[in-house]
C-alpha positions in Angstrom: -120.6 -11.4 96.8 -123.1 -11.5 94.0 -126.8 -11.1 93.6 -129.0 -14.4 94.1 -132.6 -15.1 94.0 -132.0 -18.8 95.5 -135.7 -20.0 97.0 -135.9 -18.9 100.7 -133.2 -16.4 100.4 -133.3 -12.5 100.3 -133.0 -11.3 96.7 -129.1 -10.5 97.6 -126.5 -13.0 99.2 -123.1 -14.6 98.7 -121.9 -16.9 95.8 -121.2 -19.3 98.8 -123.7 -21.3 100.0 -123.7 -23.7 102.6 -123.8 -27.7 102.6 -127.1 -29.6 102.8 -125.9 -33.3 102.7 -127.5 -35.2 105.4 -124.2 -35.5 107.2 -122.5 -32.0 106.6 -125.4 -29.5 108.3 -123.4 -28.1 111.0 -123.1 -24.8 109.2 -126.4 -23.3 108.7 -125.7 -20.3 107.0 -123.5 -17.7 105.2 -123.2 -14.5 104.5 -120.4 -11.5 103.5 -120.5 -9.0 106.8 -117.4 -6.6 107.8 -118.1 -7.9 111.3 -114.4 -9.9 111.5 -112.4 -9.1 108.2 -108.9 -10.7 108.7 -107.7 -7.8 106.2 -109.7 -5.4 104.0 -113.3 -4.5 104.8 -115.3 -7.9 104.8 -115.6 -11.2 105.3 -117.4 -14.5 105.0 -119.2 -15.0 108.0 -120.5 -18.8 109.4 -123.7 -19.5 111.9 -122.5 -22.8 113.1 -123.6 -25.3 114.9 -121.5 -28.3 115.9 -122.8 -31.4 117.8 -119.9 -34.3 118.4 -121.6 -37.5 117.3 -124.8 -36.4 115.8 -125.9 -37.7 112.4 -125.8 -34.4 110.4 -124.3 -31.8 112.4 -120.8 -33.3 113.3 -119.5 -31.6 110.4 -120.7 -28.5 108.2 -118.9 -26.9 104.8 -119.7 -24.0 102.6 -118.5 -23.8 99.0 -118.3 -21.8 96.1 -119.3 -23.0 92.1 -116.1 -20.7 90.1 -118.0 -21.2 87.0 -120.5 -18.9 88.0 -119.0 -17.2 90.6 -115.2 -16.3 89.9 -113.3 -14.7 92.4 -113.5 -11.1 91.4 -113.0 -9.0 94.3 -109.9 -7.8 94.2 -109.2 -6.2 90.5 -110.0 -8.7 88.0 -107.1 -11.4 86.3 -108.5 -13.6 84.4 -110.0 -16.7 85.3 -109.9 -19.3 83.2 -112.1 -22.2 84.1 -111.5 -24.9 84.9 -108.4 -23.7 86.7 -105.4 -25.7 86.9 -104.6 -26.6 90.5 -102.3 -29.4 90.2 -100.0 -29.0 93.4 -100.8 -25.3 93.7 -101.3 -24.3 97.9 -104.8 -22.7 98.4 -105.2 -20.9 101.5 -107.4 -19.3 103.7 -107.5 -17.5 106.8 -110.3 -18.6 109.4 -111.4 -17.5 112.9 -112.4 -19.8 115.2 -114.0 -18.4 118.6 -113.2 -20.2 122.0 -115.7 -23.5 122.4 -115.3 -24.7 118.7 -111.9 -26.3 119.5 -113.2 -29.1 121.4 -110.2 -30.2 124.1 -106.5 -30.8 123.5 -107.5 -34.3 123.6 -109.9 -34.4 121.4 -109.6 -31.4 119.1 -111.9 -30.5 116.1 -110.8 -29.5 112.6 -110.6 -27.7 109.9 -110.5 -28.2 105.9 -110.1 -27.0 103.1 -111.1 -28.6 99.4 -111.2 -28.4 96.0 -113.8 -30.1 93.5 -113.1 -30.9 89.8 -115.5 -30.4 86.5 -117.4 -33.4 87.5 -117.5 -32.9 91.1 -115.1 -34.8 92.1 -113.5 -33.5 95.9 -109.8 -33.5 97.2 -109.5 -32.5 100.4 -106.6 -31.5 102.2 -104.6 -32.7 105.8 -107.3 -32.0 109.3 -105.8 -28.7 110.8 -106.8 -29.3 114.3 -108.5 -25.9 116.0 -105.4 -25.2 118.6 -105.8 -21.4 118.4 -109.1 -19.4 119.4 -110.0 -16.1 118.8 -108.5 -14.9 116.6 -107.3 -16.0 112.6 -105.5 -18.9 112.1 -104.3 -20.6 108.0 -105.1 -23.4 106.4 -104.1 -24.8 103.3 -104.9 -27.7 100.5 -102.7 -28.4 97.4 -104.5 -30.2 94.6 -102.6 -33.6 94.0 -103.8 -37.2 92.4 -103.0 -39.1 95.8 -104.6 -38.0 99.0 -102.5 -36.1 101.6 -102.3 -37.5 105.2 -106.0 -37.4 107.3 -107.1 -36.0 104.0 -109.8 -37.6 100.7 -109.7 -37.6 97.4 -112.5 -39.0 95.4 -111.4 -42.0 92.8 -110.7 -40.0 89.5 -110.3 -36.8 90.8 -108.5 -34.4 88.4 -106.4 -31.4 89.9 -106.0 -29.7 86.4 -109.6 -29.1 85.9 -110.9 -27.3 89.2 -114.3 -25.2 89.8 -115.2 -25.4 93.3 -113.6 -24.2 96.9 -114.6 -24.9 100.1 -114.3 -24.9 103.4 -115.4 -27.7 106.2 -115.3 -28.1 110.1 -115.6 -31.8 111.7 -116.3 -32.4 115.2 -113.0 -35.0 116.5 -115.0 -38.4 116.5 -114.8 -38.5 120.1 -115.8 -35.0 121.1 -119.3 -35.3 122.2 -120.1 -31.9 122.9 -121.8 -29.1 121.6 -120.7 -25.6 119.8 -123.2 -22.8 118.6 -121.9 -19.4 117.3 -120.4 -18.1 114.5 -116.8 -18.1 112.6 -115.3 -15.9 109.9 -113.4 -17.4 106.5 -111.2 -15.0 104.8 -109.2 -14.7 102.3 -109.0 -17.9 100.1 -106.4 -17.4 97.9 -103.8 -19.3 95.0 -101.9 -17.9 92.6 -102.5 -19.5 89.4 -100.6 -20.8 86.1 -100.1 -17.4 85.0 -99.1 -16.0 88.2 -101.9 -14.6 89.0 -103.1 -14.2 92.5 -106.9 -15.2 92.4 -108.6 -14.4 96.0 -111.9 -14.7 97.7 -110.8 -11.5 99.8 -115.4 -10.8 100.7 -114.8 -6.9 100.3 -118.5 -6.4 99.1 -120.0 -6.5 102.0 -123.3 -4.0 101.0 -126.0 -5.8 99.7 -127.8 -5.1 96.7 -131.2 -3.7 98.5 -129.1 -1.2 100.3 -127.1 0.1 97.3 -130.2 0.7 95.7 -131.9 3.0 98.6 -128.4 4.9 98.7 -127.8 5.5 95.0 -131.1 5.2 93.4 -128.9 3.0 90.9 -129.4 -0.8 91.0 -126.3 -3.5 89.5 -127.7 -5.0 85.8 -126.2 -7.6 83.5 -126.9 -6.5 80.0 -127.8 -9.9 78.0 -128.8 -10.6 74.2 -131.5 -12.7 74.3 -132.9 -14.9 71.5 -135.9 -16.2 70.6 -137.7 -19.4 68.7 -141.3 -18.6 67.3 -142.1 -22.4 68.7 -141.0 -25.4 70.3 -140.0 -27.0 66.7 -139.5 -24.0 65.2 -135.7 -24.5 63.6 -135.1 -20.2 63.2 -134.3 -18.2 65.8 -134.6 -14.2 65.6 -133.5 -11.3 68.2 -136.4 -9.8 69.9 -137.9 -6.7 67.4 -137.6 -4.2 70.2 
């Protein structure tokens, strides 16, 4: 997780955030914990609240922007964005408690997807919930034609990826009600270079904390320039 001074957050947080589309509210929040790691010391974990036939809450997603946020928690390869994702399996581990699966009849799902330079989606095949507490797998694999129960957006590109994401629906005929929490883990690919890029959550102390414990805060050293005006056409480093 990295530093983020989003409004109406605390001055640390996760690089994923969660939906706000009218229609995908049903998680309400994020945030790297070692509460439930699948491996390793963290994880990402979900307040959720699910509600089978309402307007916004039947389905919920959190996501992840690469371009700012590359997936750099396990020893750094190189990213190279966009990535090229074109029939490459992304995976990710999630835990589901008992009362998010709906019934056998009418199970909800899960999802990942995958969203290109101009934010286009692809989203992979439902995985229904059949297994409760504990960590089940899901997958997508980038195409350019959707995959069974799955959506891709007209023009989507699978060679030019910068987003991943994760979504739970409620089954269109569950009309009940789920409020807790669940755990993602572990969204991973292996990329053109053979690379494994992963989303494994391992920092799971927040900046604040670090601080009080080391005295020593995390900076990003930047050279800045400067213009004397707004039509000024010469621009100088700053004297000190």
């Amino acid at each position: 997780n990295y530093t983020s001074w989003t409004s109406g957050e605390y001055p640390f947080g996760t690089s994923w955030k969660p939906q706000t589309y009218w229609d995908s509210q049903a998680i309400t929040g994020v945030r790297v914990t070692d509460n439930n790691p699948d491996e390793g010391n963290g994880s990402l974990e979900m307040d959720v609240h699910l509600i089978g036939g309402h307007p916004n809450k039947s389905s919920g997603e959190t996501s992840v922007d690469m371009r700012y946020y590359p997936p750099l928690d396990t020893p750094p390869c190189c990213v190279v964005l966009p990535e090229y994702l074109f029939k490459v399996p992304v995976t990710a581990k999630v835990y589901c408690p008992d009362g998010s699966q709906g019934h056998s009849s009418t199970p909800n799902g899960l999802q990942l997807f995958v969203k290109d330079e101009q934010w286009r989606s692809f989203c992979g095949s439902w995985t229904n919930i059949d297994t409760v507490d504990t960590f089940c797998t899901i997958s997508v694999i980038p195409d350019t034609v959707a995959p069974p129960g799955g959506y891709m957006d007209a023009g989507f590109d699978p060679t030019k990826i910068i987003a991943v994401g994760f979504k739970i629906g409620a089954n269109e005929f569950w009309v009940e009600e789920f409020e807790g929490t669940m755990w993602l883990d572990g969204v991973t690919w292996t990329d053109t270079n053979g690379c494994e890029q992963r989303y494994a959550f391992e920092n799971v102390e927040n900046s604040l904390d670090r601080l009080e414990r080391t005295g020593a805060n995390s900076v990003a050293l930047l050279v800045t320039w400067y213009m004397d005006d707004s039509t000024s056409t010469v621009i100088h480093r700053d004297s000190l």
